[in-house]
N, C-alpha and C positions, 0 to 999 in steps of 0.2 A: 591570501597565502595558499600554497598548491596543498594540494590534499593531501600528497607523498608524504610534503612536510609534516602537515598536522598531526598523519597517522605517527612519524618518527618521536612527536613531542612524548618526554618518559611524563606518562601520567601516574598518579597514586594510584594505591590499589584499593578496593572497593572499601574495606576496612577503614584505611585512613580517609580516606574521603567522608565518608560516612563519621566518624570521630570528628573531623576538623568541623563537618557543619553542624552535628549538637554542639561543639566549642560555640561556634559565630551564631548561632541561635539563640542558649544561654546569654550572650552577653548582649543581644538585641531586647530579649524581655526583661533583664537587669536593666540593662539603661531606660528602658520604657518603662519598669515599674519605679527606676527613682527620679524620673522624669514627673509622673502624676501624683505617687508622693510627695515630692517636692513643690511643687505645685498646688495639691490641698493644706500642707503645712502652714504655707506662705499668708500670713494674717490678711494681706490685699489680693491674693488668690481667692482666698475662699470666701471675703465678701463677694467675688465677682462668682464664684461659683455653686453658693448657698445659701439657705436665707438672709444670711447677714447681708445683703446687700440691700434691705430694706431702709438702713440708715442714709443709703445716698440717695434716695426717690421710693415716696411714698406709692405701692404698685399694688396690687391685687393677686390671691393666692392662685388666681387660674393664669395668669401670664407663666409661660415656659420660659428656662433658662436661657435658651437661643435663640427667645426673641429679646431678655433684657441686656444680652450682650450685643446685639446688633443696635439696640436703640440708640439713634444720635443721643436722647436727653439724658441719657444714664452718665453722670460722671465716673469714669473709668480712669484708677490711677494705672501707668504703667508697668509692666510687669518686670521683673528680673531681666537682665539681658540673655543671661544664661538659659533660661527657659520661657522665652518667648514665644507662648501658643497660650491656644485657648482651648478649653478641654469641654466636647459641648453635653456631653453624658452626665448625670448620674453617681451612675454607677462607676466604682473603682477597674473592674478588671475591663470594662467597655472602652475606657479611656487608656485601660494600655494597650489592649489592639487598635485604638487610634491612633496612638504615636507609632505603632507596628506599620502602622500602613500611611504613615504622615512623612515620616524622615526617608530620606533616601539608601541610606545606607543600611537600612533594615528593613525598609521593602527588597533591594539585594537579597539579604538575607533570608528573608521567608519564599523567594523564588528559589533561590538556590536550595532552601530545604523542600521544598513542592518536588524538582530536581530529582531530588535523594532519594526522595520517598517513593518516586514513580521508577527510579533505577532497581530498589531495593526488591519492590511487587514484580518488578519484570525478572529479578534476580531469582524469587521466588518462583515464580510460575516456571521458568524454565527448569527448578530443580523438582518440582513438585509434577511434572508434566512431559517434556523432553529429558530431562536426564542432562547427561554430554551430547554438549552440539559438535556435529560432524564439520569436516573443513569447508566445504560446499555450504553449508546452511550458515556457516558463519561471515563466510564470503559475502553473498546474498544478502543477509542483514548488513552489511558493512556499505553494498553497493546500495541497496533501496535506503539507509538512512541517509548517507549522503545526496540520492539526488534528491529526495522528496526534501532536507533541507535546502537544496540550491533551489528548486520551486519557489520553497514556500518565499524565501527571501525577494525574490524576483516578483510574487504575488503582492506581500504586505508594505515591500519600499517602491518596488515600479507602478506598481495597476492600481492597491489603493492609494498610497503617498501618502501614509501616514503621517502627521504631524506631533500630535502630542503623544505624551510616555504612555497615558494610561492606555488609548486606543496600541499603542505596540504589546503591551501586554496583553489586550482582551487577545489580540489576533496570535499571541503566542502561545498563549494558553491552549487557546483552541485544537492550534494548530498542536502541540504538543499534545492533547488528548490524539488527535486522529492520526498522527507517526505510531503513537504507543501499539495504538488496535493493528495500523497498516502491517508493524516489522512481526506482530502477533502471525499478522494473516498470512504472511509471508512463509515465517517459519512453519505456519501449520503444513501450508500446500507445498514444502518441500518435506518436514515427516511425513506426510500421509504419500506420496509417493514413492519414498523408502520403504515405507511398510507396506505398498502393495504388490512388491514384489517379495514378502516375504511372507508365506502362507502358516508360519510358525508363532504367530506373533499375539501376543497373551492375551483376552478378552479384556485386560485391566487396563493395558495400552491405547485399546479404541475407544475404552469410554470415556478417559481424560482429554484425548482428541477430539472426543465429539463435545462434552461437554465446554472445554473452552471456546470450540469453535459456536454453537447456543450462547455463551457468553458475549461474544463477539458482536453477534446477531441483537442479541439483546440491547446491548451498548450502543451498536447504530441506530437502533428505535430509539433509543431515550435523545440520542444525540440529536436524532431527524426532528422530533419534540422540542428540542431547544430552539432549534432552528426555525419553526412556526413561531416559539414564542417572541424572539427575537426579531424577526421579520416582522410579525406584526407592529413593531416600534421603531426598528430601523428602516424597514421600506423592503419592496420586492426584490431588488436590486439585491442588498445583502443577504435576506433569505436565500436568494438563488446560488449565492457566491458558494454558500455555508452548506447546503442543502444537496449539490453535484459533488461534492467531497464527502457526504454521506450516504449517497448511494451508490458510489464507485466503489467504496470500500465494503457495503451492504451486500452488492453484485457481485464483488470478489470472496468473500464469503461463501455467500452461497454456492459459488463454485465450487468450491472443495466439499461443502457440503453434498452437494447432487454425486461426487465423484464418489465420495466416502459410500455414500446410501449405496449406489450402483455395488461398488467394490463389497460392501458387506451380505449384498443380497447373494453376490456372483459365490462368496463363501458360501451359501449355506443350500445352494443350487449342487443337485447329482447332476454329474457330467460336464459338460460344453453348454453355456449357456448360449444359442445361436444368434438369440436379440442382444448380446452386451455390446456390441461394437455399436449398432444403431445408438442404443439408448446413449452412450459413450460423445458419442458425436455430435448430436443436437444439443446435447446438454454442454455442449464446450463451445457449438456453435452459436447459442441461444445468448448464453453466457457473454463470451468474448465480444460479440458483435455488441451488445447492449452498454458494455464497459467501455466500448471505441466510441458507441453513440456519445454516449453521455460526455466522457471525456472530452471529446470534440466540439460538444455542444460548450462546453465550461468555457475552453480555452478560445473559441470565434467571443465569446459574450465577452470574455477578460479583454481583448482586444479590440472591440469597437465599444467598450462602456469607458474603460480607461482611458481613452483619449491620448496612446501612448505610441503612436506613430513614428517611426527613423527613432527609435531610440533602442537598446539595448536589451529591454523587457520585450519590443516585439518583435527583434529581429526570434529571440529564443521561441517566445511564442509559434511565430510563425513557421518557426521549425518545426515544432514537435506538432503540428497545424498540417503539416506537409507529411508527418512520419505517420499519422492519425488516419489521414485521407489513403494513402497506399497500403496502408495495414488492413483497412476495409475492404476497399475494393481488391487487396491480395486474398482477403479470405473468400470476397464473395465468387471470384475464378474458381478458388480450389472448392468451393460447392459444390460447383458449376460443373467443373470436370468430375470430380466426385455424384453425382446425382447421373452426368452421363453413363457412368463405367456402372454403376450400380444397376439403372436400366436395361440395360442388356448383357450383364452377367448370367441368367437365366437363360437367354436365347445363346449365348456364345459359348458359354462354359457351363457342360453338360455333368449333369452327378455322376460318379466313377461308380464302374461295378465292383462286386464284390470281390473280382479276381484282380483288378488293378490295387483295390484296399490294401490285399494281402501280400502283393506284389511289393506293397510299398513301407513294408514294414507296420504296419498298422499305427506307422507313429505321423503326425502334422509335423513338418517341416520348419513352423513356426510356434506355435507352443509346444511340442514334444509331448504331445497328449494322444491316448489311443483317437483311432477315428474309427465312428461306427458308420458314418455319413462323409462325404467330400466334394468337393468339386475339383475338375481338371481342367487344367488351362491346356491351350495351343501347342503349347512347348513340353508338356506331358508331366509336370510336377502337379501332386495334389494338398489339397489343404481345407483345415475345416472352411466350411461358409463364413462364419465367422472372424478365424482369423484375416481371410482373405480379405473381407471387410474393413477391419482393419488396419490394413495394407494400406488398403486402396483409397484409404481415408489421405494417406501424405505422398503415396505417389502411385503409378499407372502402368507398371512393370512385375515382371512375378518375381516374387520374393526371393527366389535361389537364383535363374539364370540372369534376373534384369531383362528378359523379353518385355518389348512396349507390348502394353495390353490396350491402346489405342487402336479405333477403327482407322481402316488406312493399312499399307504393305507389312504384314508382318514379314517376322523372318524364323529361322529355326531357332533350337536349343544352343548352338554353336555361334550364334551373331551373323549369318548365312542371311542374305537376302534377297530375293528374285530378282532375276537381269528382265531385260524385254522378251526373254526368250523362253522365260519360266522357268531357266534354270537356274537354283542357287548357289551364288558367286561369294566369295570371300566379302566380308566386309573390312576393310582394310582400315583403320581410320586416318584419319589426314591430322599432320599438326597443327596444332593451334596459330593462326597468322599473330605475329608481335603488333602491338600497336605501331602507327605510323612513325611517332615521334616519342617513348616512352617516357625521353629526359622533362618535355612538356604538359604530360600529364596534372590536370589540377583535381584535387581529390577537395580542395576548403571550403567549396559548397556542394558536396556530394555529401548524403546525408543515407546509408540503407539501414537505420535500424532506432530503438527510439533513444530519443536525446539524453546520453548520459553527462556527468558532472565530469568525467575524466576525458571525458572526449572532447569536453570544449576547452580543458586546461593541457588539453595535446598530451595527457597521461595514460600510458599502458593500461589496459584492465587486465587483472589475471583473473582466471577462472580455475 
């Protein structure tokens, strides 16, 4: 079903929902506790399941109950039709979380309340911690749950091919703990970018940010833990599945983390801090690149372990395979070019004296901060070192006119650029030429950005 649609289905509201499942939960442990009572009541129940079954075979006090119900020699009369099981505990209330976790329709049930309960904490955290979420951060969780659900689906039915109910549940579980932290981590690194542009913002606000995001942090440890423990009985294979979905989301963490520490330090710094762009940079660069690694590294293994070839799981694969690869090597360009322009800013763009400063209002053009220090580009605008930095991190032109600040023909403040004769000509620009054939254009295997769930159901995304 398309998403548009799902989004349109009228759902309850947290309230009801929450009511209907203590309803269906209630009457899972009713039917389970008069399932095992009914069951010890039953005079041929409970020789089979107390001493009284010493009258059908003469046995010894150290034999365990589930070995004399398994024994061929034990004559064993029928039980009721209506409560057909074998209850292998003891103990009363053991044997109703047995039938809890025996019937089908009360395994439902205690998923659906797991469900509730993980809505409920997330319902919490956001009011104990975010407050009201803005349109944009609602958007964002809306779009990360949905693709990381088409993933995971594409993961647990295509690559592993799961067969029985139980292994769907292990992998759901799972997979439902690491969405919960993911739309956490999400929402965090969209507050914490709201509030770094806002210099007003209450000492009480960052610490429930930093704290849940240590949460976070912690969660992926204990998770990365399971995931040894686990491996060590299912094999490297799994370990590795379970283990790259724990430190993609560990990585992304700490992202915001590095970002936060940077931003809190940069508060409590007199003036312009002239290293924040540097430190800013590596730490997104160090980050991001590590998150593509990994990433990339998941989805090549999901693809040649599965054995899942011309089918439907790796044409997706091999898409966001494709979006992985050019995401990398687009960052390691913009390094590239970046590491250039930085090396010879020093030699090209010389510190402004004190009479251009004052000339220039004493304010940065790009933070609107006094400047006691500057740099001046070719085209004659100034700006702290810093901001410039900055800049120069996402593109190679100055900030006010768009002069290239690449080596090679500059031009003036005006978009003027030298003819052969050294004198500077109009720069005219020319139209853009129309494709040869526009009506021919095929966009169905162009792919510039990473694979979302609305874009393969040919759905709008709003932002």
């Amino acid at each position: 079903m398309p998403v548009i649609l799902l989004e349109r289905i009228p759902l309850p509201s947290l309230r009801t929902y929450t009511s209907l499942s203590v309803v269906l939960l209630s009457c899972a442990v009713f039917y389970a506790y008069q399932c095992v009572l009914a069951f010890q009541t039953n005079p041929h129940n409970s020789d089979l399941n107390g001493a009284g079954i010493e009258h059908n075979v003469n046995i010894g006090n150290s034999k365990e109950i589930s070995d004399i119900l398994n024994d061929p020699d034990v004559v064993k009369e029928p039980l009721p039709s209506e409560f057909d099981i074998q209850l292998p505990y003891e103990s009363f209330w053991w044997n109703v979380v047995y039938v809890l976790t025996s019937e089908i329709w009360c395994i439902w049930t205690v998923v659906n309340t797991a469900y509730c309960c993980l809505i409920l904490l997330a319902k919490l955290i956001q009011k104990a911690v975010f407050g009201e979420l803005r349109v944009v951060e609602k958007q964002h969780l809306k779009d990360k749950f949905w693709n990381f659900l088409f993933y995971k689906f594409i993961f647990i039915f295509g690559v592993m091919n799961v067969q029985t109910m139980e292994e769907v549940f292990v992998w759901v579980a799972w997979f439902s703990f690491l969405g919960f932290f993911h739309l956490l981590t999400q929402l965090s690194k969209d507050r914490f970018e709201y509030l770094s542009f806002s210099p007003t913002t209450p000492r009480l606000m960052h610490m429930k940010l930093l704290s849940l995001l240590g949460f976070i942090l912690f969660s992926c440890m204990v998770l990365l833990c399971a995931c040894t423990y686990i491996g060590l009985h299912a094999g490297i294979t799994i370990f590795a599945f379970m283990a790259a979905e724990c430190l993609i989301l560990a990585i992304r963490c700490l992202h915001v983390l590095g970002r936060y520490v940077i931003h809190l330090y940069e508060m409590n710094v007199d003036g312009v801090w002239e290293n924040r762009s540097i430190y800013i940079y590596y730490t997104e660069l160090i980050f991001e690149l590590s998150a593509i690694s990994i990433d990339f590294g998941h989805h090549l293994h999901m693809l040649l372990w599965g054995n899942i070839f011309l089918s439907m799981a790796s044409l997706v694969i091999c898409m966001q395979l494709r979006f992985l690869f050019y995401e990398f090597k687009r960052r390691l360009n913009r390094h590239q070019n970046y590491r250039r322009v930085v090396k010879n800013i020093e030699a090209r763009f010389p510190m402004a004296t004190e009479e251009e400063i004052k000339d220039h209002n004493d304010n940065c053009a790009v933070c609107w901060e006094r400047m006691e220090s500057s740099r001046k580009l070719p085209c004659g605008h100034l700006f702290h070192n810093a901001c410039l930095l900055s800049w120069l991190e996402q593109d190679t032109s100055c900030p006010t006119c768009r002069m290239s600040l690449s080596e090679g023909p500059q031009g003036d403040p005006n978009g003027n650029v030298p003819d052969e004769t050294g004198d500077a000509r109009p720069n005219v620009p020319h139209p853009p030429h129309p494709p040869a054939n526009p009506q021919t254009t095929n966009h169905f295997f162009h792919f510039d950005g990473e694979l979302n769930i609305n874009q393969i159901l040919r759905l709008p995304t709003v932002y």
